[in-house]
C-alpha positions in Angstrom: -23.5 24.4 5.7 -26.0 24.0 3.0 -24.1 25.2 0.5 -21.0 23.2 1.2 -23.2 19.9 1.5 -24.9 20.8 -2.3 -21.5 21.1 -3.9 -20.4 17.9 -2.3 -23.3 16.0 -4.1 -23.0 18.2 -6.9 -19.4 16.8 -7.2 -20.0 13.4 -6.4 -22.8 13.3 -9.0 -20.3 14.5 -11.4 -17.8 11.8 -10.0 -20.5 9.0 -10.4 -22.0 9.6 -13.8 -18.1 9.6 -15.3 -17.9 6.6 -13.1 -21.1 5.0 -14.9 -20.2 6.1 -18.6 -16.7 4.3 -18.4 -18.9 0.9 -17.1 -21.6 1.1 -19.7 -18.7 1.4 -22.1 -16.1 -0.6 -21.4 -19.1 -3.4 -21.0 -19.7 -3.3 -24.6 -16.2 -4.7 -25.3 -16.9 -7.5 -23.5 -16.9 -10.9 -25.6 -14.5 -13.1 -24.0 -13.0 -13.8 -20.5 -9.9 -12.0 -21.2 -11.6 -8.8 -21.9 -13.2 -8.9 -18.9 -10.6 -10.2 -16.6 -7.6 -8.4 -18.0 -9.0 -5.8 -20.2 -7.6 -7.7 -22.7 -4.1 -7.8 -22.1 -4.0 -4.9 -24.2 -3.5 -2.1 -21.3 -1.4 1.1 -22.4 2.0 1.4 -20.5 0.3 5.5 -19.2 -3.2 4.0 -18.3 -1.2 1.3 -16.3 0.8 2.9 -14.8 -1.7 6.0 -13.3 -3.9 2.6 -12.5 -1.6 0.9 -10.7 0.2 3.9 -8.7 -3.7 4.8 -7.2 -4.2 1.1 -6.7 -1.5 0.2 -4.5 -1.1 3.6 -3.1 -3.9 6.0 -2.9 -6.3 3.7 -0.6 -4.3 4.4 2.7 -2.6 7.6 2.1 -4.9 9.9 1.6 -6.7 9.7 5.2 -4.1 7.4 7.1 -1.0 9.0 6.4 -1.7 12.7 7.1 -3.0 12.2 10.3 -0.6 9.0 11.5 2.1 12.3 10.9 0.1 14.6 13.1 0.2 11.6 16.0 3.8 9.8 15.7 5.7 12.9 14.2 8.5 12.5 11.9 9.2 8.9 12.9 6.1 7.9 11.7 7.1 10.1 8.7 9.8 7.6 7.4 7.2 5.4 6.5 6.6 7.9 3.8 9.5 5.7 2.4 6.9 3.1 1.0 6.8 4.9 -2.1 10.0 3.4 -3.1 9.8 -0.2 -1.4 6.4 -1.0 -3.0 8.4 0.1 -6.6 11.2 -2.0 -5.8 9.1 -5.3 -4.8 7.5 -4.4 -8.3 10.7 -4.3 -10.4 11.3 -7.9 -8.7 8.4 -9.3 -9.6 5.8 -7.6 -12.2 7.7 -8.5 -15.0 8.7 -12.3 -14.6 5.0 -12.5 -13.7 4.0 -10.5 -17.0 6.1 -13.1 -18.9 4.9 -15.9 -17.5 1.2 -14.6 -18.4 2.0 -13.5 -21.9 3.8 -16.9 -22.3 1.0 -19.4 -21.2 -2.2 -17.1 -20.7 -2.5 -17.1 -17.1 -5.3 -15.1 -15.3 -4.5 -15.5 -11.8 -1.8 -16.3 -9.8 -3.7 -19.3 -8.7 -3.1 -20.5 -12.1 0.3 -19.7 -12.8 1.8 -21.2 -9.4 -0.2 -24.1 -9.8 1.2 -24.7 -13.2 4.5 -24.2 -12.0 4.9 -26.1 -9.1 2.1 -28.4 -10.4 -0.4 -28.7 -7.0 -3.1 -26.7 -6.0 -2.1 -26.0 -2.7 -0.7 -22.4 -3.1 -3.5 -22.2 -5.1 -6.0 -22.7 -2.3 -4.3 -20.7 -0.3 -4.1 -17.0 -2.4 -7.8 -17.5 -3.1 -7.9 -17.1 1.0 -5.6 -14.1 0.5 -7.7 -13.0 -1.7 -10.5 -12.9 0.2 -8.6 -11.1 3.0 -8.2 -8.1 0.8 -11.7 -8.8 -1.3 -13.4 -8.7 2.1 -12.5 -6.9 5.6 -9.3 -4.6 3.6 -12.0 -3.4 0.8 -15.0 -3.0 3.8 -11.8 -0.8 5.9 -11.5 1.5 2.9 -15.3 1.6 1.9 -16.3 2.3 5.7 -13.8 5.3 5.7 -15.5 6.9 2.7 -18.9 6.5 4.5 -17.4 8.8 7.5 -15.4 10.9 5.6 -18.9 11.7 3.8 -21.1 11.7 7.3 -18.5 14.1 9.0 -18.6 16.7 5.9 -22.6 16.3 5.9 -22.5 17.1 9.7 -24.2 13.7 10.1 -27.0 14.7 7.2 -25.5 11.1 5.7 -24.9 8.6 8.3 -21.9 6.9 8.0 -23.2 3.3 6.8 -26.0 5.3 4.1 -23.0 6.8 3.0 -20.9 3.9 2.5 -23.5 1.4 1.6 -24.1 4.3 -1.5 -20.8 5.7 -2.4 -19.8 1.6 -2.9 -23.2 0.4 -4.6 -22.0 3.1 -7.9 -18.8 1.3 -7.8 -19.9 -2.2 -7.4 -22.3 -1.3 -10.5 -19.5 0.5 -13.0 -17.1 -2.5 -12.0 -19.4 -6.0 -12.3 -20.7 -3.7 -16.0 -17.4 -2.8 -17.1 -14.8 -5.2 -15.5 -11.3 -4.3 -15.7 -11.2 -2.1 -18.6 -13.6 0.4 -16.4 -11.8 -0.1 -13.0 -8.3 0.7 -14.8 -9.7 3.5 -16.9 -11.3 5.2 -13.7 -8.3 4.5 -11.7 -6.3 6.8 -13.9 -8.8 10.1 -13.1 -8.7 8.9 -9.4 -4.9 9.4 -9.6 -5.0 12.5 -10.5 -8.0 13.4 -7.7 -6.1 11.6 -5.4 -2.4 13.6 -6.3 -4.7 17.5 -6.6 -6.5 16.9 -3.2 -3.3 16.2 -1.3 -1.2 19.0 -2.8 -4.6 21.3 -2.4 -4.7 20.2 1.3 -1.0 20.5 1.8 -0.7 24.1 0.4 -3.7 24.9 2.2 -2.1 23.8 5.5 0.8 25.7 4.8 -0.7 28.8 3.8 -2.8 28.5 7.5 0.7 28.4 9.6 1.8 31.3 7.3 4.3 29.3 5.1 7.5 27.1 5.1 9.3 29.5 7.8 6.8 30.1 9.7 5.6 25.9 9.6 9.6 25.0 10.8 10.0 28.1 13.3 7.0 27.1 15.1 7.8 23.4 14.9 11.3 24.2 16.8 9.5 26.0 19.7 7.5 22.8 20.0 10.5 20.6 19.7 12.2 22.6 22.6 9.2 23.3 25.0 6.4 20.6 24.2 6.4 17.0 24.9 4.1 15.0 23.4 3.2 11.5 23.9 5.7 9.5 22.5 8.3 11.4 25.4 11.6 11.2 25.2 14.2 9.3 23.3 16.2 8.7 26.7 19.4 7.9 24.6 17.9 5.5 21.7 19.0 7.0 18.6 21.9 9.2 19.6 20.4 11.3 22.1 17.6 12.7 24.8 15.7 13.9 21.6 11.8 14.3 21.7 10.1 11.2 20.0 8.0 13.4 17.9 11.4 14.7 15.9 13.3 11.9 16.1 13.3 7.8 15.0 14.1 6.2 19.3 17.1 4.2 18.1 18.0 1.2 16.0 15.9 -1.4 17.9 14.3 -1.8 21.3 13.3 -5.6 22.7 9.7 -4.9 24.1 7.3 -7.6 24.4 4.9 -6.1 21.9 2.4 -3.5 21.7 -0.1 -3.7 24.8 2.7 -5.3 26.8 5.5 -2.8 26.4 5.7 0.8 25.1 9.0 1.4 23.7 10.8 4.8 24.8 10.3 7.7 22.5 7.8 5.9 20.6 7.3 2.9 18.3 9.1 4.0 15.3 12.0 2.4 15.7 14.4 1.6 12.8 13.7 -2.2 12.7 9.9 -1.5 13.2 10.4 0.9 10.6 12.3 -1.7 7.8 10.0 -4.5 8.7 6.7 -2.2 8.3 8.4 -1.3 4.8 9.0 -5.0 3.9 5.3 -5.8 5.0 3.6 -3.4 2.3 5.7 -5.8 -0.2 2.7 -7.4 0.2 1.0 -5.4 -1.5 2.2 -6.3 -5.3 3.1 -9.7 -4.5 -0.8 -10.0 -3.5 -2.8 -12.4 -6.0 -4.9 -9.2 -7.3 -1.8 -7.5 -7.8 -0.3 -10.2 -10.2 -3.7 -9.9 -12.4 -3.3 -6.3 -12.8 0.0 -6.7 -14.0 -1.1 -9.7 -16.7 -3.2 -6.7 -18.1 -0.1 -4.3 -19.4 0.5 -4.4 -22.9 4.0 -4.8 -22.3 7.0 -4.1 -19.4 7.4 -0.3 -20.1 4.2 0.5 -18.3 5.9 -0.8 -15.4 8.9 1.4 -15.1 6.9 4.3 -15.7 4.3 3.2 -12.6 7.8 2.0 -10.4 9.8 5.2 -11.2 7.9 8.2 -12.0 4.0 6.8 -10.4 5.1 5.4 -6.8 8.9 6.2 -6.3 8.6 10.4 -8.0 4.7 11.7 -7.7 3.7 9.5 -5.2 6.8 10.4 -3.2 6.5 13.9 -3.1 3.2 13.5 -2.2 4.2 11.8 1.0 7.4 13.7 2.1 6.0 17.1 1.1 2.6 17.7 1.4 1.4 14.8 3.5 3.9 15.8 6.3 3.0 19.3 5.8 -0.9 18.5 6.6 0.2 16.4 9.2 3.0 18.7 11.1 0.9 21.6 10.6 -1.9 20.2 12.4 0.1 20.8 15.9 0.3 24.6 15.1 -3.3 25.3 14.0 -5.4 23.7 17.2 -5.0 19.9 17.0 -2.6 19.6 19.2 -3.8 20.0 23.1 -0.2 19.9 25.0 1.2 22.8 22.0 -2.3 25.0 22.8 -1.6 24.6 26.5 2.2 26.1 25.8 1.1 29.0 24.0 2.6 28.0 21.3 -0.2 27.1 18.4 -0.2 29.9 15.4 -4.2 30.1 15.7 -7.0 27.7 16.6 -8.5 26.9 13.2 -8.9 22.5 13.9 -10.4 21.2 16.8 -8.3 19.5 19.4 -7.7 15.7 18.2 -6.8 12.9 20.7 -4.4 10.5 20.0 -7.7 8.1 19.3 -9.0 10.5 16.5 -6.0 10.8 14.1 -8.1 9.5 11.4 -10.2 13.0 11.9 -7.8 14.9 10.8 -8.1 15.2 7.0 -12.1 15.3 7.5 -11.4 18.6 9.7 -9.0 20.2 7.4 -11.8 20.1 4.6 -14.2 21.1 6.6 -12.3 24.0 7.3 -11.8 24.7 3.7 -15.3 25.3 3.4 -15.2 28.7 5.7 -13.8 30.5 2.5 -14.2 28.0 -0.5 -17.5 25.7 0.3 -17.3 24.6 -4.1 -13.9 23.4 -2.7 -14.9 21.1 -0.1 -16.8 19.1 -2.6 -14.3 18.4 -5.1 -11.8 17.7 -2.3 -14.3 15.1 -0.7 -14.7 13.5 -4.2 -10.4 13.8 -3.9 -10.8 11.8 -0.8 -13.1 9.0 -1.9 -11.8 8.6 -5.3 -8.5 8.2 -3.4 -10.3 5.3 -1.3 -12.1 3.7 -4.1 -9.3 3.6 -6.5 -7.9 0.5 -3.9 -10.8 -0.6 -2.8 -12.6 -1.4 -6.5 -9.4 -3.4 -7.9 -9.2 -6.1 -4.7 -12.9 -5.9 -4.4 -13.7 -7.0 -8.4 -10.6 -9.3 -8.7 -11.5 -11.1 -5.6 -14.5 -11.8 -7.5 -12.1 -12.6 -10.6 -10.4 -14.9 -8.7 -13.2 -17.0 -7.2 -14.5 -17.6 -10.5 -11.7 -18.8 -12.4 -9.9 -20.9 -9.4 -12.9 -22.2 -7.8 -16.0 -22.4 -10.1 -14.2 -22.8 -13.1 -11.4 -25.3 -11.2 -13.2 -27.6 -9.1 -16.9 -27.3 -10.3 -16.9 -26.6 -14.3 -13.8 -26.7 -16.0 -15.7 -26.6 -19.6 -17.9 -23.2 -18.9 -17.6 -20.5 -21.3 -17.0 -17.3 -21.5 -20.2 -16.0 -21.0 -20.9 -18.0 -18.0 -17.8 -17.4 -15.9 -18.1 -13.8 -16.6 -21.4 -13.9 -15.1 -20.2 -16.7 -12.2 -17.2 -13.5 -11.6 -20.0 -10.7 -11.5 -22.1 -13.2 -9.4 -18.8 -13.4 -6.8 -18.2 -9.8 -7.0 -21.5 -9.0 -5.6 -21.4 -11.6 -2.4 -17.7 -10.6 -2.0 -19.0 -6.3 -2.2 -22.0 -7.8 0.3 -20.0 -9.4 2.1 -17.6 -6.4 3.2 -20.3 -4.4 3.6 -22.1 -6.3 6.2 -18.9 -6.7 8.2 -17.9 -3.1 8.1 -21.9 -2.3 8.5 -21.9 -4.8 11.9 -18.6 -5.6 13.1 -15.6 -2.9 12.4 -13.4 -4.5 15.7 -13.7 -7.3 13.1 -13.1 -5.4 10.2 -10.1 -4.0 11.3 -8.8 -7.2 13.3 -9.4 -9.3 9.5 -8.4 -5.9 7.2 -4.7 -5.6 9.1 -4.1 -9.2 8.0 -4.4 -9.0 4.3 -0.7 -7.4 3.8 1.0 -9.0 6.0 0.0 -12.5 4.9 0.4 -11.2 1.2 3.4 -10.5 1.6 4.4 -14.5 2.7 3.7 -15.6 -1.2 6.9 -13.8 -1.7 9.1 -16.9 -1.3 6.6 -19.0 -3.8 6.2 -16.3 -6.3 10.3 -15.7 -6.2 10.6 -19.7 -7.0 8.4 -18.8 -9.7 10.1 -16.5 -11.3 14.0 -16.6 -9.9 15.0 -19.5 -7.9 14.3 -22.9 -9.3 15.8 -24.4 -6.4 12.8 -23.3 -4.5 10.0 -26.7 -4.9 6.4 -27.2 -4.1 6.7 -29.0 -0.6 8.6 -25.9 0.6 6.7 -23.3 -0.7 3.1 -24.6 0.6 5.1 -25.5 4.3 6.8 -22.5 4.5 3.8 -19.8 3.8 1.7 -22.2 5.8 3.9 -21.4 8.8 4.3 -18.1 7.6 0.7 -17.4 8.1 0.6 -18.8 11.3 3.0 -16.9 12.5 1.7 -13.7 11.1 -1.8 -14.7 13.0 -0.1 -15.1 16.5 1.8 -11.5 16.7 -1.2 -9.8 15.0 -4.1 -9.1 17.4 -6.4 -11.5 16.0 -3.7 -13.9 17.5 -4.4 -12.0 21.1 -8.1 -12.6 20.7 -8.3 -15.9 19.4 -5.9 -17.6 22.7 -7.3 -14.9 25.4 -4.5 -13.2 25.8 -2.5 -15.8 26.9 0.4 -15.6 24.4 4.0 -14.4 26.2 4.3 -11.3 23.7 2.2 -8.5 22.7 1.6 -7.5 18.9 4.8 -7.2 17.1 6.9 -8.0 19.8 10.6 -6.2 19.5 8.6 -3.8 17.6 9.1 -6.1 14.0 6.5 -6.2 12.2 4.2 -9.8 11.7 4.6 -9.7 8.6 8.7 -10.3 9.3 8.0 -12.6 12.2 6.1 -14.9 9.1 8.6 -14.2 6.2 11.6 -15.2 9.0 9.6 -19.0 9.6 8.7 -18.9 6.3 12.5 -18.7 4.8 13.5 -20.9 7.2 11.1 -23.7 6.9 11.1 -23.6 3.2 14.9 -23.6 2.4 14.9 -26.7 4.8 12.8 -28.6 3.0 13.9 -27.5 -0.7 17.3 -27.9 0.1 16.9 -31.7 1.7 15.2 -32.6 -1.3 18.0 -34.3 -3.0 15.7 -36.4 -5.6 13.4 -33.7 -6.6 11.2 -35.3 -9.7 9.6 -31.9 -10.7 13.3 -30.2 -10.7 13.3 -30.3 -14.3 10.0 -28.9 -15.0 10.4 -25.9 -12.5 13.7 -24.9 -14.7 11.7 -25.0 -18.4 10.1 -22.2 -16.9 13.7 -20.6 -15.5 15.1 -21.4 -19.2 12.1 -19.5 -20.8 13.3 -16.5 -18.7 16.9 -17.0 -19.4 16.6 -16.9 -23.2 14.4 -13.3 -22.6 16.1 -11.8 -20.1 19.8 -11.9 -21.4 21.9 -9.1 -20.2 24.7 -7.7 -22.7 28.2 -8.3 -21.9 28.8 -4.5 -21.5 26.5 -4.2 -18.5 27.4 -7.5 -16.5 28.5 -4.8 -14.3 25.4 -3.1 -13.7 24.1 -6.1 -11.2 26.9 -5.8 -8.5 26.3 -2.1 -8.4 22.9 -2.4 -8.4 23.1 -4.6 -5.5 25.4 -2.3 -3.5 23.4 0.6 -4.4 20.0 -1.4 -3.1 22.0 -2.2 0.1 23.2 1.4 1.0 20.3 3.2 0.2 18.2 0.5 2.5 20.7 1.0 5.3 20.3 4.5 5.5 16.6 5.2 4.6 15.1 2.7 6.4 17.6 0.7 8.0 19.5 1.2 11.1 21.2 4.0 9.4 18.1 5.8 9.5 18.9 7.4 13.2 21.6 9.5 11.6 18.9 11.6 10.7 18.1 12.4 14.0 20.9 15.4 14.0 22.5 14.8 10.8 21.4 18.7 10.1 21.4 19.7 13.5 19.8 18.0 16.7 16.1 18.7 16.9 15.5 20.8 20.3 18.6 23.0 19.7 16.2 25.7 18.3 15.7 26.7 14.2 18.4 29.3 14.1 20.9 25.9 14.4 18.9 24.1 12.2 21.2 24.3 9.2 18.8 23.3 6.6 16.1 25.5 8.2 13.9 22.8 8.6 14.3 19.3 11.1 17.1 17.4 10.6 15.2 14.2 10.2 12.8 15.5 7.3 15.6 16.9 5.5 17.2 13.6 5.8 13.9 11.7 4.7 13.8 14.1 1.6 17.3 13.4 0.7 17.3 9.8 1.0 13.7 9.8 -1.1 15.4 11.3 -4.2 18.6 8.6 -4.1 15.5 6.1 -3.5 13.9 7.3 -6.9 17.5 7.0 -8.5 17.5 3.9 -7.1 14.7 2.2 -8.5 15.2 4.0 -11.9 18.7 2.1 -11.9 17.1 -1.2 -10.8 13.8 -0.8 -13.5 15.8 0.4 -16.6 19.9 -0.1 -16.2 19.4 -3.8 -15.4 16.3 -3.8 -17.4 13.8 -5.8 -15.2 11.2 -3.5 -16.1 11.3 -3.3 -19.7 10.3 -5.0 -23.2 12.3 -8.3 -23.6 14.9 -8.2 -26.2 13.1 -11.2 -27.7 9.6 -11.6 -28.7 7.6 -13.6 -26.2 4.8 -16.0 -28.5 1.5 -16.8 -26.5 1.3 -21.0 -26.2 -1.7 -22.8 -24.4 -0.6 -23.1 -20.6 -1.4 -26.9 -20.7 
C-alpha cells in the first residue's frame, strides 16, 4: 500500500506543478478585465472546445455515471444520452450569445439580458444561480475528490485534508491566472478525464474476460437474478427485469419517497425530462461567459459534435456502461454472488447506498498489479472533477464582481481593481463551498441538486434574447420566478422546508423539477408577453433580432435544410429518449430470453442506446453545420460600446 499511496502523490505533484505553471503564466498576460475574465476573447476554436467538453461534462461522469450503471442498469444507461442533449442546447444558444458579446462586449449574462430587456431583474436573479453552482455544486464535486483521495490512501488523507488541499492548488492557479489558466488546464484534464475512463473500462472488461464473456454472464443474470428495481410487470412491453429494460413510457406516482414506480425509476418521461434538465447546464450564466471567450463560432461545432456528442459519447455508452455492468460479475453485486453467477470476487459487495464507491474500488483494485497506475488514474479522476468544478467556482467569482460590485457599488473602478474585487469573490465563494461540504453535506447536496434544474429556467429569457422577440421583460422575470419556485417545491429542499407536508414526493410522475418549472415558466411567460399589446420596449428587443437577421442569413439553396432539421430533431428525440425509447427493450431480442437469442450478442436495449447515439451525433452535426448555427457568420460582426 505504500507504494500505491507514493505514486498517487508523485502524480498529483506532477498534476499540480503543471497546474501552477499555467497560473503563474497566464497571470502575466493580465492587463485588462477582458484578459482576465474572458481570456481575452481570443480563445482558439481546439482549446475551447477540449475546455468546454470537460467543463460541462467531465465533473459528474467520471464517478457518478459508472456507478449510477452498476445500481439502475441499462435504464439508468440512457441517460448516457446527455452527450447529445447538452450539444444540442449549445447549438441553440452558444452562438447568438457569442454574437451578442462580440457585438456589444458583454461579460456576463447579467449584462447582456439586462441590456436587452433593459431591467435588472434577471440580472439579480443569475447572480443567485450563480451562486448555486459557485457554491454547494462546486463543494459536491470538491468533496468527491477529497474521498476519492481518502479511500485510495486507506484513510492516510482524511476526506476534508484531502479536499480542503486538492482545491487550495486550484483556487491558487485560478484567482493567478483567471480564465486563460482554467481553459488551458481544462484541455489536459480532457484528455485525463477521456484515458482514465477508457483505462478503467478496458480494465473492467479484461476482469470478466471480454465482450462475450461481459454479455454471456449479463444474460444468466438477466434470466435468474432480480435485482432491486424488480420487475417491469407490463410497463414497457413486457415482464422484463428493470435492470435491462426502461419500465414503460410513464408511470403517475406521487414522487420519490411517496411511490416507487414498477421496474424502477427510469421511465421514458423521467428519462426526457432528466435530459432536458442538464440543458441547464449551458444555458447557466458561467456557461454563457465561457462561450464569450471563443475566438469565433467554429470552436463550437467542434466542442458540440466531435467533444460532447462523439468522444464524450463513446465514453458514456461504451466504457462507462462497461465499468458499470461489469461490476455485477466481478463481486459488487450481492443477489448475482448469492446465484452463483459472479465470474470472480475481485470488488467488494456495494449496497445500493454506496454506488458512488464503485470507481474508488475499481482503482484500488488496479493497484494489485499496476500500483504506478493507480496514481495517474486518481489524478484521471480528480482532474475529471476539477475540470467542472474550477470554471463555476472562478466565474461565480467573475460574476459577483462585475454585476454586483462593479453594478451597484462602483460603476467607475478599473481594471485593476475589479480584477482584484473578482479574486477577492473567488476566494469567499471557494471558502464558502468548502465550509458547507466541510460541515453540512445533507446541505450540500440538498443546495448542489438545485443549481441545474434552476439553470435550466433562464432558457425562456435567454431564447427571447437571442430568437423570440416576442418574448418581454415582465414575462421573462414572472415566468423564471415561478419557474424556480416550482423547481424548489418537487426538489427535496421543497420536502424539508414545509415538513413534509406537500401532497407529492420529489419529482412526482417521475418528471423531473426541472420540467415541473420550465412547464409554469412557459406558461406564465407567454401569458403575460402575449397580453402585452402596447409593449414600449418592442422595438428595442427587435434591434437586437435585426442584428442577428442581417448575420445569420440562410442561402436560398438550403431553406430546406430547417424543416428537415426539425423533423430529424423530432425523430431522433422520440426514439432516444422519448417514449420511443421502450422499443429498445426487445428491439434485438427481449432481455431474459438468454444470449444465444440475443441477435446482436449483446442486450437489446444497449444495442439500441448505441444506435440511436451515432444518429444523435449525425444529428447535431446537421443542426451545428448544415443550418450553420454553429459557425463563423457570413458577415463580419464590428465590436460597438454596449451602451
Amino acid at each position: 500500500m505504500t507504494e500505491v499511496i507514493n505514486w498517487i502523490f508523485i502524480f498529483l505533484g506532477l498534476y499540480w506543478a503543471f497546474c501552477l505553471f499555467w497560473g503563474v503564466r497566464a497571470s502575466r498576460q493580465i492587463t485588462s478585465t477582458d484578459d482576465y475574465f474572458l481570456s481575452s476573447r481570443n480563445t482558439s476554436p481546439w482549446v475551447f472546445a477540449l475546455a468546454a467538453t470537460a467543463i460541462s461534462l467531465a465533473g459528474w461522469i467520471f464517478i457518478a455515471h459508472p456507478g449510477l450503471v452498476f445500481r439502475d442498469g441499462f435504464q439508468f444507461a440512457n441517460t448516457s444520452f446527455i452527450t447529445i442533449v447538452v450539444a444540442i442546447s449549445g447549438v441553440v444558444l452558444l452562438k447568438r450569445q457569442w454574437m451578442l458579446g462580440k457585438r456589444f462586449g458583454y461579460t456576463t449574462s447579467g449584462e447582456m439580458l439586462t441590456a436587452y430587456y433593459k431591467g435588472d431583474g434577471l440580472r439579480i436573479i443569475s447572480v443567485g444561480i450563480a451562486l448555486l453552482f459557485g457554491i454547494p455544486f462546486v463543494a459536491m464535486l470538491y468533496g468527491a475528490s477529497g474521498y476519492l483521495i481518502s479511500e485510495l490512501t486507506d484513510g492516510m488523507m482524511s476526506r476534508n485534508f484531502a479536499m480542503w488541499t486538492l482545491s487550495g492548488f486550484v483556487l491558487l492557479y485560478s484567482i493567478m491566472g483567471g480564465m486563460q489558466a482554467i481553459l488551458k488546464i481544462a484541455v489536459v484534464q480532457f484528455v485525463l478525464f477521456v484515458l482514465g475512463m477508457i483505462l478503467l473500462g478496458l480494465f473492467a472488461l479484461d476482469l470478466v474476460g471480454g465482450f462475450d464473456s461481459l454479455n454471456k454472464g449479463l444474460a444468466n443474470i438477466a434470466k435468474d437474478v432480480t435485482s432491486h428495481l424488480g420487475e417491469t410487470k407490463g410497463m414497457g412491453g413486457g415482464n422484463f427485469p428493470g435492470y435491462f429494460a426502461i419500465p414503460g413510457v410513464i408511470q403517475f406516482t406521487d414522487g420519490i419517497g411517496i411511490e416507487i414506480p414498477k421496474g424502477g425509476p427510469w421511465t421514458s418521461i423521467m428519462i426526457l425530462t432528466f435530459m432536458l434538465s442538464v440543458m441547464g447546464i449551458q444555458s447557466s450564466p458561467s456557461f454563457t461567459m465561457l462561450g464569450f471567450t471563443s475566438r469565433s463560432p467554429k470552436g463550437f461545432a467542434i466542442h458540440q459534435i466531435w467533444g460532447a456528442a462523439a468522444v464524450v459519447g463513446i465514453i458514456l455508452f461504451v466504457f462507462s456502461i462497461m465499468i458499470g455492468v461489469s461490476a455485477n460479475l466481478l463481486g459488487a453485486n450481492a443477489e448475482v454472488n448469492k446465484a452463483g453467477l459472479a465470474i470472480a470476487n475481485y470488488l467488494p459487495e456495494i449496497s445500493k447506498l454506496q454506488h458512488t464507491e464503485l470507481v474508488a474500488h475499481f482503482i484500488k483494485l488496479v493497484g494489485n498489479s499496476s500500483p504506478w497506475l493507480v496514481g495517474f488514474l486518481a489524478v484521471c479522476a480528480v482532474a475529471s472533477l476539477q475540470a467542472t468544478a474550477t470554471s463555476f467556482m472562478s466565474t461565480t467569482g467573475n460574476i459577483l464582481s462585475r454585476d454586483i460590485y462593479v453594478q451597484y457599488f462602483q460603476k467607475d473602478s478599473d481594471d485593476k481593481k475589479q480584477i482584484g474585487v473578482a479574486r477577492l469573490f473567488t476566494g469567499l465563494v471557494f471558502l464558502s463551498g468548502m465550509l458547507l461540504a466541510s460541515f453540512s453535506m445533507e446541505a450540500t447536496l440538498l443546495l448542489g441538486s438545485l443549481a441545474i434544474a434552476c439553470s435550466f429556467q433562464l432558457w425562456p429569457s435567454l431564447l427571447g434574447a437571442t430568437w423570440l422577440p416576442w418574448i418581454n421583460r415582465s414575462g421573462a422575470i414572472a415566468g423564471l420566478s415561478i419557474g424556480l419556485i416550482a423547481v424548489l417545491l418537487t426538489e427535496p429542499l421543497g420536502q424539508k422546508l414545509t415538513g413534509g407536508a406537500l401532497p407529492w414526493g420529489v419529482w412526482p410522475w417521475n418528471i423531473h423539477s426541472a420540467v415541473w418549472g420550465m412547464f409554469f415558466n412557459i406558461v406564465i411567460c407567454m401569458i403575460i408577453s402575449l397580453m402585452a399589446i402596447n409593449d414600449p420596449e418592442k422595438e428595442h428587443r427587435q434591434t437586437f433580432h435585426n442584428f442577428f437577421q442581417k448575420h445569420s442569413d440562410i442561402k436560398l439553396s438550403d431553406r430546406w435544410s430547417k424543416p428537415v432539421g426539425a423533423l430529424l430533431l423530432m425523430v431522433w428525440m422520440f426514439f432516444a429518449i422519448g417514449p420511443g425509447s421502450i422499443f429498445g427493450n426487445m428491439a434485438f431480442g427481449e432481455p431474459n430470453i438468454g444470449y444465444d437469442k440475443w441477435i446482436l450478442g449483446m442486450p437489446s436495449i444497449w444495442a439500441w442506446q448505441i444506435i440511436w447515439w451515432s444518429l444523435g451525433v449525425g444529428v447535431v452535426w446537421f443542426l451545428a453545420n448544415k443550418l450553420r448555427m454553429s459557425v463563423e457568420p457570413e458577415i463580419e460582426i464590428k465590436a460597438i460600446s454596449a451602451s
